[in-house]
Each structure stands twice: as structure tokens, then as C-alpha cells.
C-alpha positions in Angstrom: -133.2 -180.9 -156.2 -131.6 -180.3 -159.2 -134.1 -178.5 -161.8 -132.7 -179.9 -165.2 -131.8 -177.1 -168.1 -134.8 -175.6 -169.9 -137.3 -177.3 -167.3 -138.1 -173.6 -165.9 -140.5 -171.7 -167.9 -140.3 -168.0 -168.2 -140.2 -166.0 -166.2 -139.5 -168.1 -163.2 -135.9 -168.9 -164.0 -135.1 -165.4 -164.4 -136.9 -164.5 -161.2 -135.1 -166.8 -158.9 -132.1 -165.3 -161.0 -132.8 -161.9 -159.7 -132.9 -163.1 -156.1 -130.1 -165.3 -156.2 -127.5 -163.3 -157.5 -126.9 -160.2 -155.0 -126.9 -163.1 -152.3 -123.8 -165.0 -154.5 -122.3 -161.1 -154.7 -122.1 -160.0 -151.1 -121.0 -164.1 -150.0 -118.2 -163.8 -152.5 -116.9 -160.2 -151.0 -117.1 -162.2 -147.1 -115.3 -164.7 -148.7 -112.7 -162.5 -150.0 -112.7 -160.7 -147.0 -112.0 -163.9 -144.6 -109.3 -165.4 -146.8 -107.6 -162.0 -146.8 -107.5 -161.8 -143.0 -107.4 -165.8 -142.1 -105.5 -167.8 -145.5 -104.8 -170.5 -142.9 -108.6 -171.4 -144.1 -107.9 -172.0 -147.2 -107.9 -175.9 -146.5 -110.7 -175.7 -144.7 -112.9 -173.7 -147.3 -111.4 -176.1 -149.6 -112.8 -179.4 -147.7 -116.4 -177.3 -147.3 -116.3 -177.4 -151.0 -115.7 -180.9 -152.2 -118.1 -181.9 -148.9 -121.1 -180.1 -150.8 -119.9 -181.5 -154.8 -119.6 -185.1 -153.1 -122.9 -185.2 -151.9 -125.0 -182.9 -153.9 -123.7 -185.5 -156.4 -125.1 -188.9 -155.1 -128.2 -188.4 -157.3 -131.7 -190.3 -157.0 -134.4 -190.1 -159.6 -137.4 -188.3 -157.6 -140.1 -185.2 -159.0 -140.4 -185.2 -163.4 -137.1 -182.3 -164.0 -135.6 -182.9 -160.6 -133.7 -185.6 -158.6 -133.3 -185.9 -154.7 -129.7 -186.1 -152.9 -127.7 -184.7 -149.9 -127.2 -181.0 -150.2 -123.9 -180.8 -148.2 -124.8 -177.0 -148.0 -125.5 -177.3 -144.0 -121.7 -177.8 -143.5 -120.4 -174.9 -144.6 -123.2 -172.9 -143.4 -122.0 -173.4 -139.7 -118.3 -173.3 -140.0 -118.2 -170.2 -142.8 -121.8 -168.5 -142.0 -125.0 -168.7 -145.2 -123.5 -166.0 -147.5 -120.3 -168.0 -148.1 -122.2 -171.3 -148.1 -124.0 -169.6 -151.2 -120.5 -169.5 -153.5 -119.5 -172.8 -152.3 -122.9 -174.0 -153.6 -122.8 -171.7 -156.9 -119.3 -172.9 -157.6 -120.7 -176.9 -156.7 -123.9 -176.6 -158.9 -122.1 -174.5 -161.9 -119.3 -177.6 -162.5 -122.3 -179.8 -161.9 -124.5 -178.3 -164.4 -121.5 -178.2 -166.8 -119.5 -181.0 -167.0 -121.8 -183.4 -165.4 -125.3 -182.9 -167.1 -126.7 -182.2 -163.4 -128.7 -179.4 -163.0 -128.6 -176.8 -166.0 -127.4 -173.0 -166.7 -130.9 -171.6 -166.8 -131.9 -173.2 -163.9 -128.6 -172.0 -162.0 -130.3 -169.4 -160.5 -132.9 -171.6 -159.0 -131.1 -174.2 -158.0 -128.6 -171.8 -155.9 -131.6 -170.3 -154.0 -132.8 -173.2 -152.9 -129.9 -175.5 -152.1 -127.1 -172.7 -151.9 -129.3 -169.8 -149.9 -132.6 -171.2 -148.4 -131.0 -174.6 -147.0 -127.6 -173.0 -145.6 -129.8 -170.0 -143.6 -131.8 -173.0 -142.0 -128.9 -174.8 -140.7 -127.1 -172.1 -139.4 -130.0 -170.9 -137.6 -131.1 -173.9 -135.9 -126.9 -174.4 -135.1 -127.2 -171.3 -133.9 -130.4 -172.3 -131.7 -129.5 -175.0 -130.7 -125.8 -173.8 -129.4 -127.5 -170.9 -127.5 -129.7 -173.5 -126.1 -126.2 -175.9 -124.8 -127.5 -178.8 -126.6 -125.1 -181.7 -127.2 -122.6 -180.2 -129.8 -123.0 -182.9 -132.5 -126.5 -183.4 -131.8 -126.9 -179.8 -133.1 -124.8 -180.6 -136.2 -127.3 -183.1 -137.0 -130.4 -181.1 -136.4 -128.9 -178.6 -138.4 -127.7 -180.3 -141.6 -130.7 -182.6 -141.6 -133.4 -179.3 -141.5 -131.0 -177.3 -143.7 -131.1 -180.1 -146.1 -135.2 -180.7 -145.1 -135.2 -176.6 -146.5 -134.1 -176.9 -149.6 -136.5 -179.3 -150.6 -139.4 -177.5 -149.7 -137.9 -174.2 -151.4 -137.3 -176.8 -154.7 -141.3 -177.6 -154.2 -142.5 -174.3 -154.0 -140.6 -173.7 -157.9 -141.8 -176.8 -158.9 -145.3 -175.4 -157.8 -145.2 -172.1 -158.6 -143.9 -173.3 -162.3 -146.6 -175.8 -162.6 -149.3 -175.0 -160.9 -152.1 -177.8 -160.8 -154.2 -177.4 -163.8 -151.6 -174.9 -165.4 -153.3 -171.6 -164.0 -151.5 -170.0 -160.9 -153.7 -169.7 -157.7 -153.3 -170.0 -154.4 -155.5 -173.1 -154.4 -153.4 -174.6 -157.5 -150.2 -173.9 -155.8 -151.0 -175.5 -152.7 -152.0 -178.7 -154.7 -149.0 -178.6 -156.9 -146.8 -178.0 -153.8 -148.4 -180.7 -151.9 -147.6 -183.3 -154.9 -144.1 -182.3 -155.1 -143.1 -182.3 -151.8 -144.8 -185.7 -150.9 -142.6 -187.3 -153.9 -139.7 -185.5 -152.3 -139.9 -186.9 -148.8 -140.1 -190.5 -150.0 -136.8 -190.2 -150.9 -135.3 -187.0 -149.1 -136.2 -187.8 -145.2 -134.0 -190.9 -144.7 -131.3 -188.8 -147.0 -131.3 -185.9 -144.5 -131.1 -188.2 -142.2 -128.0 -189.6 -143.2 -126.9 -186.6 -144.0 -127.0 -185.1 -140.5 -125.6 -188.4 -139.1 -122.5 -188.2 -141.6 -122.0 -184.3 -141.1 -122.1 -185.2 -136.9 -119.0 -187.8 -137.9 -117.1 -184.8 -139.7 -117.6 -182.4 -137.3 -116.5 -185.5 -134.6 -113.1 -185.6 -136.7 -112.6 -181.9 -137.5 -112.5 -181.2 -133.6 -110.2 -184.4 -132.9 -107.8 -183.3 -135.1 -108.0 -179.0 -135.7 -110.2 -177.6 -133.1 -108.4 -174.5 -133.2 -109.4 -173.2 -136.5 -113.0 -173.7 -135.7 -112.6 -171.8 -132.6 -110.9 -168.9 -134.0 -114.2 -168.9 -136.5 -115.8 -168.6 -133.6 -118.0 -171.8 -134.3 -117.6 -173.6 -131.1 -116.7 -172.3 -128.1 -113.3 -173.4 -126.6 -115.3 -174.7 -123.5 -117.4 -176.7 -125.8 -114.3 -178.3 -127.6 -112.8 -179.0 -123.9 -115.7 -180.9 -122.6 -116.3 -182.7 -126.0 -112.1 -184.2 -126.0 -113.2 -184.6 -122.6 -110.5 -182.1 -121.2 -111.1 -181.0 -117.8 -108.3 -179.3 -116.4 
């Protein structure tokens, strides 16, 4: 979902600017904020981090100024929370866009919004569902991830769309045609990628509560009841 440099026209890239940036702002003071209270994190954020730039990397060709890939996003949306998720991605798409030609500067803003802000507020609510609900802990990981990453795609249709409207004048009719184009060249590719995605963000989940359970429980991400049943502990 990476809208290349220059692909944006005026004044879309500075809209989704605009929106993008108060978002990146306010995640950066909660990140502050939680590495000044817990710095036992710090690994932890650091992991969340190279999780999204090693995914969000594995590029396909997909949409004319785009690409499709994992987002990685959905991750650190459940363990850190959306607004946190947003830097993570910022930091991720801003090395991407500079020293790897992926993504561009003027398209920063858009490309945040959708796969730093849009796709991480999916997953964490439908984690946050689908916990409330007691479904199967990992089962919820993958639901999340997979409908977070699902999210951003849409979001990265509807600036294709609202960019390039079908037959270059914006309507509602034209959107909806443009939007429909887009999105049905993105799920060729992006289903079975959120799909794996979801599977492979279950398996790190599996190993972070193996190994450092407590760090997700003092996040309050799982309950220590849940982490119990799932090491199958039951005294």
C-alpha cells in the first residue's frame, strides 16, 4: 500500500497530511510517557518495530503507484494500543520511503493514515472484541492482524479513489467505481497476505507468552488467567 512519491495530486497528499499528523503527535507523547514509567519495554517496542519494517517490506507489485504487502501494524496495535502503533509505522514508512525507494515523502502522510492509523485501530478493536468475547487467545491475534491488515487496504483504495476518480471528475458515483477497481486489484493479492499475516503474528504471540508473559500482562494485554490456561498451568 505504499503510494509512490509524487503519485498524490494536490491537495490530497496534504489532506491526509493534516489528519495524520496530530495522530503521530499525541502516539509519540504515549510513547514517551510509557517508556518513562516501564523502560523494561524498550526491547519489546524495539521487536514491534522491526516486526512492521520486515513485513511492510516484502513488497508485491499490485494497483499503478502502489504495491501490496503485510502491514505488521496489527502487532503493535494490541501489545502498545493504535496511537503508539502510528510512530512505530511513521518511523517504518519514513526509513522506507528514504533509503529504500518504498513509499515517498509526499505521500508520507497518506501512507501513515492508512497503514499506521486506520489498520492498527482495526486490530485493536476486533482484539479487543474478541478478548471480551473469551475467544481462543491466538485465534483473536489472527482475526485481528488479518482485519487490521484487511483495513488498511481499503483506506489505501479509498485515496487511490478519491485521487483518481473514474473519468477524472470526483462524484460519488466515480468514487465508488474507482474504489471498486482498486480494491478488487488489492484483494488478489492482499487476502492470502493477511492471511498469512494473521497466521505468522498468532506464532509470535505463541512465542512471546512462552518465553515473557509477564511483560504482556503488566501491559495489561492478556490477562494472567489467559496466559495460565494457554501454558496450560492449572494450579
Amino acid at each position: 500500500m505504499h503510494v509512490m512519491e509524487g503519485f498524490l495530486p494536490a491537495p490530497w497528499w496534504q489532506i491526509w497530511f493534516a489528519i495524520s499528523i496530530p495522530v503521530i503527535a499525541f502516539g509519540i507523547y504515549k510513547m514517551n510517557k510509557l517508556v518513562n514509567e516501564k523502560r523494561e519495554i524498550l526491547p519489546l517496542l524495539a521487536v514491534a518495530g522491526a516486526f512492521v519494517f520486515v513485513l511492510s517490506s516484502l513488497k508485491l507489485p499490485s494497483v499503478v503507484g502502489s504495491c501490496s504487502h503485510p502491514t505488521g501494524t496489527g502487532v503493535a496495535a494490541i501489545i502498545f494500543g493504535p496511537a503508539i502503533s502510528a510512530v512505530l509505522g511513521t518511523i517504518v514508512l519514513l526509513y522506507q520511503a528514504l533509503f529504500l525507494a518504498h513509499g515517498g515523502l509526499t505521500t508520507l502522510g497518506a501512507n501513515v493514515f492508512s497503514m499506521g492509523i486506520v489498520g492498527p485501530v482495526v486490530a485493536y478493536l476486533v482484539y479487543k472484541a474478541g478478548m471480551k468475547a473469551r475467544l481462543n487467545f491466538f485465534v483473536v491475534v489472527f482475526l485481528a492482524t488479518a482485519f487490521g491488515d484487511w483495513a488498511t487496504y481499503v483506506v489505501t483504495s479509498v485515496e487511490l479513489a478519491l485521487a483518481f476518480p473514474e473519468g477524472g471528475v470526483l462524484t460519488l458515483t466515480t468514487f465508488l467505481a474507482s474504489f471498486a477497481k482498486f480494491g478488487t486489484i488489492f484483494a488478489v493479492t492482499q487476502i492470502p497476505l493477511a492471511i498469512m499475516e494473521g497466521a505468522v503474528s498468532a506464532l509470535l504471540f505463541k512465542y512471546v507468552i512462552n518465553l515473557k508473559s509477564d511483560i504482556l500482562v503488566e501491559l495489561k494485554v492478556v490477562e494472567e488467567s489467559v496466559v495460565r490456561k494457554l501454558r496450560g498451568i492449572t494450579a
